[in-house]
matplotlib code that plots the C-alpha trace (Angstrom):
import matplotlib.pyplot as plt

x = [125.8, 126.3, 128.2, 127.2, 129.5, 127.5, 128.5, 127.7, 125.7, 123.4, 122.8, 122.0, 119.0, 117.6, 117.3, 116.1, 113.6, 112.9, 113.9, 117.3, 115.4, 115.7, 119.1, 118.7, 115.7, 117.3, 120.8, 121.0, 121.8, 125.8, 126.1, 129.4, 130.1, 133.1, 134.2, 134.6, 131.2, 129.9, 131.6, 130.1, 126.9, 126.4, 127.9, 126.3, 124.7, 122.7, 118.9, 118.3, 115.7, 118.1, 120.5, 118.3, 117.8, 121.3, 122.5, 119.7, 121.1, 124.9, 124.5, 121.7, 122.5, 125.4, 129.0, 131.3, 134.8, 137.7, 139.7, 141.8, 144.1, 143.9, 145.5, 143.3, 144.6, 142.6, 142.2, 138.1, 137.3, 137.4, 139.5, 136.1, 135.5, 138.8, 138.7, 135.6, 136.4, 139.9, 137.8, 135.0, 137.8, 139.8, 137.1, 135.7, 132.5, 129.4, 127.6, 128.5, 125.8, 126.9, 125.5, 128.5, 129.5, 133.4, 133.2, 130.6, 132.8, 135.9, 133.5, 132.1, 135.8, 136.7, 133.7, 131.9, 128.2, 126.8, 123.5, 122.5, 119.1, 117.3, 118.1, 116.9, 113.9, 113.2, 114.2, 111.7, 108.7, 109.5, 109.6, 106.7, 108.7, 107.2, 104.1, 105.1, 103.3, 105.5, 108.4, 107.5, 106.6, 110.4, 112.3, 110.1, 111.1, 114.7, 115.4, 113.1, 113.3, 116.4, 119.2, 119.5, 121.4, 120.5, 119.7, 116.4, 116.6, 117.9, 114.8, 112.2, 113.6, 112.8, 109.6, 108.6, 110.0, 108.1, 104.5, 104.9]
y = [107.5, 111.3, 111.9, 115.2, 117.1, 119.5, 122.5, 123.4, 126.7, 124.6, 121.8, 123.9, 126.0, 122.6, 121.2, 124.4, 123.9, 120.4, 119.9, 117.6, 115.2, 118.1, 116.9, 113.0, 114.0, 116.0, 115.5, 111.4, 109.2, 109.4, 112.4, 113.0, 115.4, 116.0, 115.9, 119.2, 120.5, 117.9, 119.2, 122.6, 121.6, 119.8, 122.2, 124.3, 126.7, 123.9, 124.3, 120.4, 120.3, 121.2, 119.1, 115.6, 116.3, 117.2, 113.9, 111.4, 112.5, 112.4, 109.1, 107.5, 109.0, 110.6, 109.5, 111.6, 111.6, 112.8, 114.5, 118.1, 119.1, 121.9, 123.5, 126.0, 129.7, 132.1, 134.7, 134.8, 131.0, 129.0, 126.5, 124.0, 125.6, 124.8, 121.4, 121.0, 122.7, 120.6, 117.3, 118.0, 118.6, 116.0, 113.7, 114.8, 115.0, 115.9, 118.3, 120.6, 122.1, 125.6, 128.5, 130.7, 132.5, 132.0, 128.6, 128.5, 130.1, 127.6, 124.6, 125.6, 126.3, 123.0, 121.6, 120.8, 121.4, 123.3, 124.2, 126.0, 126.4, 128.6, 125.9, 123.0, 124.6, 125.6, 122.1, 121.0, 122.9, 122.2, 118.3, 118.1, 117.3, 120.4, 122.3, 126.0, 127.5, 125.1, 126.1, 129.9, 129.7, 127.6, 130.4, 133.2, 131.1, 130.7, 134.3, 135.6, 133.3, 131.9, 134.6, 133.1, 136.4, 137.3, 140.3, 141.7, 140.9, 137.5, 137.0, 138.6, 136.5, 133.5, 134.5, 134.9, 131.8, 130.2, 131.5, 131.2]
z = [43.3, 44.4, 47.4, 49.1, 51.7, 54.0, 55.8, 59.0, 58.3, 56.0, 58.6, 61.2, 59.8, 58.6, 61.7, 63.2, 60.2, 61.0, 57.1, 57.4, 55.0, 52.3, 51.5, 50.9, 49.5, 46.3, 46.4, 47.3, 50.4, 50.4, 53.0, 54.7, 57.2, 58.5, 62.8, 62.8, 61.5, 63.1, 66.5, 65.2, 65.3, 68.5, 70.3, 73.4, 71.5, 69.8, 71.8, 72.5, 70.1, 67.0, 68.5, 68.7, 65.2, 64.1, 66.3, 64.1, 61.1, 61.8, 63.5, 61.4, 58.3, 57.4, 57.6, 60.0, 58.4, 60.7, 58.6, 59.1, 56.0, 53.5, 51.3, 50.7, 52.5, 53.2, 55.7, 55.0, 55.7, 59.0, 59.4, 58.9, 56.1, 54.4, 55.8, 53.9, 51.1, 50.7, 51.3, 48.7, 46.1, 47.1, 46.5, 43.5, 46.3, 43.4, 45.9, 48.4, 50.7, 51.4, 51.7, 52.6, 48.9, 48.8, 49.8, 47.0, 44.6, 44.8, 44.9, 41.8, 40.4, 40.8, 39.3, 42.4, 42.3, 45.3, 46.6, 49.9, 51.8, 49.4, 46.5, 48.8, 49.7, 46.3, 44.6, 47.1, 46.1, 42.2, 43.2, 45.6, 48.2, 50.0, 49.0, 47.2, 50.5, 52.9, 51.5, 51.5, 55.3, 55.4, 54.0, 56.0, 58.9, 58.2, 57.7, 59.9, 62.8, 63.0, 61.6, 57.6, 56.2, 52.5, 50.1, 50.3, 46.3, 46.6, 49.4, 47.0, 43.7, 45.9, 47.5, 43.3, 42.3, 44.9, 44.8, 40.8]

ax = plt.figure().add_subplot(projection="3d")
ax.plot(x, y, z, "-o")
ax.set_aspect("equal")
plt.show()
């Protein structure tokens, strides 16, 4: 069984995408979060729609771990983000959804496999989990609606990927 940590940059354009399912989906049904992405999350700048979809998942299913120790330092991460970080490796978690590159980095370094939005929603077109097109109009959506931030390259190499 694969246990998959999320971040909270990740979880948050999902449920702005209506697309939370995208990571039991690929990735398998052993999600944990931890309190403080979770408290991420919900918080006020949540619009109640992203939030009654961020709340179904972190109470129906994901499991919210309380935990708040790294050893990771590092001026360029959040303190979530090396809570997470320390938990994933830790735990020998198998995935790590992150989209955030230095996070990325050191999860891969310690042999945690990661995968972010753009992986999701193209893991989901090659699967059939989404159409090609339904996954095209996910990541217009995500970047163009709702603030993802990547390369014009990295954007293009997906749109290709995607209509091929």
């Amino acid at each position: 069984m694969s246990v998959v940590v999320c971040d909270a940059s990740p979880l948050i354009i999902l449920a702005k995408l209506d697309r939370l399912h995208l990571i039991t989906d690929l990735l398998g049904n052993d999600i944990v979060v931890l309190q403080c992405v979770a408290d991420e999350v919900l918080d006020e700048r949540a619009g109640t729609l992203e939030r009654q979809r961020l709340d179904g998942f972190l109470s129906a299913i994901a499991r919210v771990a309380a935990f708040e120790e790294s050893d990771i330092e590092s001026n360029a991460l959040s303190a979530s983000d090396r809570y997470t970080l320390a938990y994933s490796i830790r735990n020998a978690v198998n995935w790590l959804v992150v989209d955030e590159r230095l996070m990325r980095r050191v999860a891969t370094e310690h042999g945690i496999a990661v995968m972010g939005i753009l992986g999701l929603l193209v893991g989901a077109a090659k699967r059939g989990i989404l159409t090609h097109a339904e996954s095209e109009l996910a990541l217009r959506e995500a970047v163009g609606v709702h603030g993802l931030r990547i390369s014009v390259a990295l954007y293009q190499r997906v749109l290709d990927e995607l209509q091929s």
